[in-house]
C-alpha positions in Angstrom: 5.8 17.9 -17.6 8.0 14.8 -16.1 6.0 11.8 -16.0 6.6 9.1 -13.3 5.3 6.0 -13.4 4.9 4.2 -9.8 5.0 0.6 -10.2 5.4 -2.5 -7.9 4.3 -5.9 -6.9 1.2 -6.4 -4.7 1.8 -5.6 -1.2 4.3 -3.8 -2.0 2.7 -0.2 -0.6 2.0 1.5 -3.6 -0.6 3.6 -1.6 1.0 4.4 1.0 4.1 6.1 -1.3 1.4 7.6 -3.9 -0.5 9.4 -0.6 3.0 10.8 0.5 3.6 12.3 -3.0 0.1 13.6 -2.8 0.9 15.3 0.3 4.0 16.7 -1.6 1.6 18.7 -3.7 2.6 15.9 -7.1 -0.5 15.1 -8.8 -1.3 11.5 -8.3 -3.1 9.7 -11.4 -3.9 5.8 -10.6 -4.9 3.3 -13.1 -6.3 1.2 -10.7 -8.9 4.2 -10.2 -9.3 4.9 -13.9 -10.0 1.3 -14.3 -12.8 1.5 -12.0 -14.3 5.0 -13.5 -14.1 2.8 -17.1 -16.5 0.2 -15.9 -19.0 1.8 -14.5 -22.9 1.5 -15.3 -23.5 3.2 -18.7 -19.7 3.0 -19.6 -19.1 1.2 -23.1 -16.1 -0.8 -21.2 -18.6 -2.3 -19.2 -21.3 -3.3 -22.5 -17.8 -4.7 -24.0 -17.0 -6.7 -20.8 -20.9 -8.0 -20.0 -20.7 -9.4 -24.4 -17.6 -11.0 -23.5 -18.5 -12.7 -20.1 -22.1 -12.7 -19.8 -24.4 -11.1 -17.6 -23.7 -13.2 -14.1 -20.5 -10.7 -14.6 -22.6 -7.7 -13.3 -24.8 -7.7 -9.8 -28.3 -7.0 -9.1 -28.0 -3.1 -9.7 -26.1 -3.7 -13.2 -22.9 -3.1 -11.9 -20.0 -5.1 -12.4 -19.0 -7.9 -9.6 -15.4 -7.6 -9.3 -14.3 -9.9 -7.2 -16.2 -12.6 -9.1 -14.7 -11.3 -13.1 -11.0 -11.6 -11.3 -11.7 -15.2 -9.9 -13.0 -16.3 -12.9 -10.0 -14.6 -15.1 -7.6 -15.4 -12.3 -7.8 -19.4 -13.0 -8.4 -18.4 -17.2 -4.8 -16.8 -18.7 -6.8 -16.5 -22.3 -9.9 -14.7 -20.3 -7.8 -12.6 -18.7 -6.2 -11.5 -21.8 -9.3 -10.8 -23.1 -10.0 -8.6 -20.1 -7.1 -6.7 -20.8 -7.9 -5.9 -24.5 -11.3 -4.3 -23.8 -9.5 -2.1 -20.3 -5.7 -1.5 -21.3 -6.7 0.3 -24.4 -9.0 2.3 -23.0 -7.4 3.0 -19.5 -4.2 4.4 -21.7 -6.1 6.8 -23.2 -8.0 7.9 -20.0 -4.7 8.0 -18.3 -3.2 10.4 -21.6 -6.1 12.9 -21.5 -5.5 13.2 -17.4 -1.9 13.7 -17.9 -2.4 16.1 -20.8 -4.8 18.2 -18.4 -2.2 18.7 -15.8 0.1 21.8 -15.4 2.2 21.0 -12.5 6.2 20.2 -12.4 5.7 16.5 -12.8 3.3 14.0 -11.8 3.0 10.4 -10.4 0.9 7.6 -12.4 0.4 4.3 -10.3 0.6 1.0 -12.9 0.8 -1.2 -10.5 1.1 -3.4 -13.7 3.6 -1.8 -15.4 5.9 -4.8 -16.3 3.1 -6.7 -17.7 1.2 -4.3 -19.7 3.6 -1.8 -21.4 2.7 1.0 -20.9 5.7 2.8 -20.6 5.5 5.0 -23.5 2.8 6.9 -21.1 6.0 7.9 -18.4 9.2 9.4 -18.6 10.4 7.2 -15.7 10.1 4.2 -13.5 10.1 4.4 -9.7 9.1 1.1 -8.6 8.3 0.2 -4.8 10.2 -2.8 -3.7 10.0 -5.4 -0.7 11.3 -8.6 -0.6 8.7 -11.5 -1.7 8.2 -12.7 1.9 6.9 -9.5 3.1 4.6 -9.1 0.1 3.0 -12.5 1.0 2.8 -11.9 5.0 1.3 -8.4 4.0 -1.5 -9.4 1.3 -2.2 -13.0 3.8 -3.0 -9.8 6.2 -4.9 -7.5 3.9 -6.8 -10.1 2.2 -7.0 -12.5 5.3 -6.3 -15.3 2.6 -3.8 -17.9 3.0 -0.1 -18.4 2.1 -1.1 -20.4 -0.9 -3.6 -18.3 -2.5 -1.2 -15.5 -1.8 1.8 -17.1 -3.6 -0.6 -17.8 -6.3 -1.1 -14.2 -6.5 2.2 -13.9 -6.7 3.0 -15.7 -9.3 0.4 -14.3 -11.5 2.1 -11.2 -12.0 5.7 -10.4 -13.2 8.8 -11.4 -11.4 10.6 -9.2 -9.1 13.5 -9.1 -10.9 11.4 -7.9 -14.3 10.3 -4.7 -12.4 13.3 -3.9 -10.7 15.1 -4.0 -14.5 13.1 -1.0 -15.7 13.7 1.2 -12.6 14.7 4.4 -12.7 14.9 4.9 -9.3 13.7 2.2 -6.6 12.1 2.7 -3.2 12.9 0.3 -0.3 9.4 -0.1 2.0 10.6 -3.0 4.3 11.2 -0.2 6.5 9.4 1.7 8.8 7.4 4.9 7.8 9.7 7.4 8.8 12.1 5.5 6.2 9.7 5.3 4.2 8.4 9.7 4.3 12.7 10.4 4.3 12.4 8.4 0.8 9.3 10.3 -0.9 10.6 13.9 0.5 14.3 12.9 -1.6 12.3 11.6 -4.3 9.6 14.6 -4.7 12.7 16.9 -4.9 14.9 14.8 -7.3 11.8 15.0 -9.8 11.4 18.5 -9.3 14.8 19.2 -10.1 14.9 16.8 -12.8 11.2 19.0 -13.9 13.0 22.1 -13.7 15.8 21.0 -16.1 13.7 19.8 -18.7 12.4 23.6 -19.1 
């Protein structure tokens, strides 16, 4: 099976190209998703991230207070690595087992950080959804109703345009409208299907 991996900066409209794929009939595995299944209540992930952080990490029904771990890892570079060694590991094999379950043509995986985690030995290519870094901030100032600031800060946190767009395989412009945007996924959907049919 072809694997594609669907990458791209925040705001970017990862979402919106992974649901059109969906509708394609392409499997659609996120990582943001798996991350989310890996720390749930009972979940050793969670245990691993409550030793490392301490409890105020997890709310009054034991689970685990998002928005207040990424604040606090956010402002901490060495906490947030630590973050990522207890999930990455684990959300790479979660990730492998769904893939290996799957019998269609090919299939989409969303890593929305792809650049900065490395896990491209999971995909055969790249497809990474591109706007230019003004949008991205006007769209998560919107989303997030945060400031322009806090959303350059964002920003900044994560790799540099440039560093995605360098392990593309394919890139898909979403400054554009949504018919643009569907004309894009329907080309794409058959170029991997092609590309899925070859490889048999």
């Amino acid at each position: 099976m072809l694997v594609v991996g669907l990458t791209g900066g925040i705001g970017s409209g990862k979402t919106a190209v992974s649901d059109r794929f969906a509708r394609c009939g392409a499997p659609v595995i996120d990582t943001d998703l798996l991350a989310r299944e890996l720390v749930e209540p009972g979940q050793p992930a969670l245990a691993a991230i409550v030793a490392e952080f301490g409890p105020e990490c997890l709310d009054d029904r034991g689970r685990l207070r998002r928005a207040h771990l990424r604040e606090r890892v956010f402002a901490d570079p060495a906490g947030r690595r630590r973050l990522e060694a207890i999930l990455h590991p684990r959300i790479r094999g979660l990730a492998r087992e769904r893939i290996a379950a799957l019998t269609a043509p090919y299939c989409l995986v969303v890593i929305p950080l792809l650049a900065e985690t490395g896990m491209t030995d999971l995909i055969d290519r790249v497809l990474v959804v591109d706007v230019p870094e003004a949008e991205q901030i006007r769209r998560v100032m919107v989303r997030d109703q945060i400031d322009e600031a806090r959303a350059r800060r964002i920003l900044a946190a994560q790799a540099p345009r440039a560093r995605r767009l360098a392990l593309a395989d394919e890139i898909l412009d979403n400054a554009g409208d949504l018919d643009h945007l569907d004309r894009q996924v329907v080309d794409l959907h058959q170029r991997y299907s092609r590309l899925a049919a070859a490889r048999t």
